[in-house]
C-alpha positions as CSV (number, residue, x, y, z in Angstrom):
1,X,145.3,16.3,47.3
2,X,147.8,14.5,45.3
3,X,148.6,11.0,46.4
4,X,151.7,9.5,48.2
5,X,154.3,8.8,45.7
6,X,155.8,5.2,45.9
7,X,159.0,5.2,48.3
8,X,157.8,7.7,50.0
9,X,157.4,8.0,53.6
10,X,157.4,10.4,56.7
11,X,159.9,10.5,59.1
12,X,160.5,12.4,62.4
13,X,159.5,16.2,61.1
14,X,160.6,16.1,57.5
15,X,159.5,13.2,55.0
16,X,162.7,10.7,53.3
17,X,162.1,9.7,48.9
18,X,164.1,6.8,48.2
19,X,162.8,5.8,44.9
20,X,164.9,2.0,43.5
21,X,164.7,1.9,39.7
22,X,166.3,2.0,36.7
23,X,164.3,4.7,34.5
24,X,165.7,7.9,32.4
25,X,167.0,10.7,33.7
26,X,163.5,12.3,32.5
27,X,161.8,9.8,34.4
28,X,163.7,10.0,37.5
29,X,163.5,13.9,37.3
30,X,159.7,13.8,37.3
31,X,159.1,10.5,40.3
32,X,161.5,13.4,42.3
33,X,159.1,16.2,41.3
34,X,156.1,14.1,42.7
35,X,157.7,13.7,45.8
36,X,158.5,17.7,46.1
37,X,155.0,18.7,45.0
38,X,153.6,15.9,47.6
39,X,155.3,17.8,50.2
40,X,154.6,21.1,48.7
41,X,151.1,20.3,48.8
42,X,150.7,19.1,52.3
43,X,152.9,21.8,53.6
44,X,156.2,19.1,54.3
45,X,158.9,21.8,54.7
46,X,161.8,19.4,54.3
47,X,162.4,16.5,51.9
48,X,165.6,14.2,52.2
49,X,166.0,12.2,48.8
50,X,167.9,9.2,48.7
51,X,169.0,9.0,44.7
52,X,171.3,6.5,45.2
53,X,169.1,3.1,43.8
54,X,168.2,5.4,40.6
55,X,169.8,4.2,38.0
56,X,169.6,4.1,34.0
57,X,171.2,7.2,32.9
58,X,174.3,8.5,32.4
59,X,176.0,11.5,34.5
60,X,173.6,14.5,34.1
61,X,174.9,17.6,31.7
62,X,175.1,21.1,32.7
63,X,172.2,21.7,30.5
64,X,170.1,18.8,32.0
65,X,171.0,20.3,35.8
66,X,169.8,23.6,34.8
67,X,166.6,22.0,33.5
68,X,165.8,19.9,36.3
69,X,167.2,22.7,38.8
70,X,164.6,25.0,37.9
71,X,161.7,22.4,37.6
72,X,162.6,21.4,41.4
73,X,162.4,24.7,42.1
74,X,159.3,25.7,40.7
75,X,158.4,22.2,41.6
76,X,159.0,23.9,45.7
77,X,157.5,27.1,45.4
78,X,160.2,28.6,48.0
79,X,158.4,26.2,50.2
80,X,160.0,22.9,50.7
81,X,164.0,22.4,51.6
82,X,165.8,19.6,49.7
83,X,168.6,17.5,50.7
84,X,170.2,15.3,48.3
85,X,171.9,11.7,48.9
86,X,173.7,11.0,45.8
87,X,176.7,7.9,44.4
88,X,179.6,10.6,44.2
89,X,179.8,9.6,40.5
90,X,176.6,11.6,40.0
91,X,177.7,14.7,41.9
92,X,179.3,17.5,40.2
93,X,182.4,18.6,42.0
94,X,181.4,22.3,41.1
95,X,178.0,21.9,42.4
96,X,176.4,24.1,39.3
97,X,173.1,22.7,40.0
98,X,172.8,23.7,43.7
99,X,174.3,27.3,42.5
100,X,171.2,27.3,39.2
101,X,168.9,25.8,41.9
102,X,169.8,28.9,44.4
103,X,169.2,31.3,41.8
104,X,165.8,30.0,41.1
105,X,165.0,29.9,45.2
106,X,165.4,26.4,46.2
107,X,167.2,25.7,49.0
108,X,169.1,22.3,47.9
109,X,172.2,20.5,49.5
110,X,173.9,17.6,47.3
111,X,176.5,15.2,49.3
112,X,177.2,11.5,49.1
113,X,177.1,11.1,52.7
114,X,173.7,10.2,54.7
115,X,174.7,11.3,58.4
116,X,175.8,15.1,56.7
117,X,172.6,15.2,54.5
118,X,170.3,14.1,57.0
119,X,171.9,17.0,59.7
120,X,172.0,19.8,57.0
121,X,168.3,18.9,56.4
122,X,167.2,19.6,60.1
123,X,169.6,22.7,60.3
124,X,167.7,23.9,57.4
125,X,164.2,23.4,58.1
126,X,164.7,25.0,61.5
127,X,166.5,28.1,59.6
128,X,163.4,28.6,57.1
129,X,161.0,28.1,60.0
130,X,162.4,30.9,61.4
């Protein structure tokens, strides 16, 4: 069993990553793929990530959300749901990367606003469990 990633913590049925550092964007890609394969591991169906305190890298391409897309993915196995709690600098008003992330099987919201990510979240656990 892998161990619990730093800012990590369980909350009431699904388990919350806030991670607070400046790092790359390949560094901050991987610290969120702990997280995912944490819960993966020790069957956590829903993880809410708070990405707002990463910092130290510059608005991801459409090349670097396909790439970490379909890591995440693979990362959940179909197994974990993802919600995303981004600065709205950071999210692209297309939302390529939940549409690449779909395509590869990962259920994935992306939204700048806590109350709204922590409610799709529940909505979508429940739907999976189903």
């Amino acid at each position: 069993m892998s161990s619990i990633p730093e800012f990590f913590s369980l909350e009431d049925g699904f388990a919350l990553y806030a991670p607070k550092a400046e790092v790359s964007l390949e560094a901050a890609v991987e610290m969120i793929s702990a997280a995912i394969i944490y819960c993966r591991d020790n069957e956590i169906e829903g993880l809410l990530i708070d990405a707002r305190e990463l910092f130290g890298f510059s608005h991801p391409s459409v090349v670097d959300r396909y790439w970490f897309a379909r890591k995440w993915a693979t990362d959940a196995g179909s197994q974990v749901v993802l919600s995303f709690i981004q600065r709205p600098e950071m999210i692209d008003p297309e939302q390529i990367g939940i549409t690449i992330a779909a395509n590869a099987g990962l259920h994935v919201n992306v939204t700048d606003n806590e109350p709204e990510a922590y409610a799709w979240l529940a909505a979508n656990i429940r739907m999976e469990a189903r």
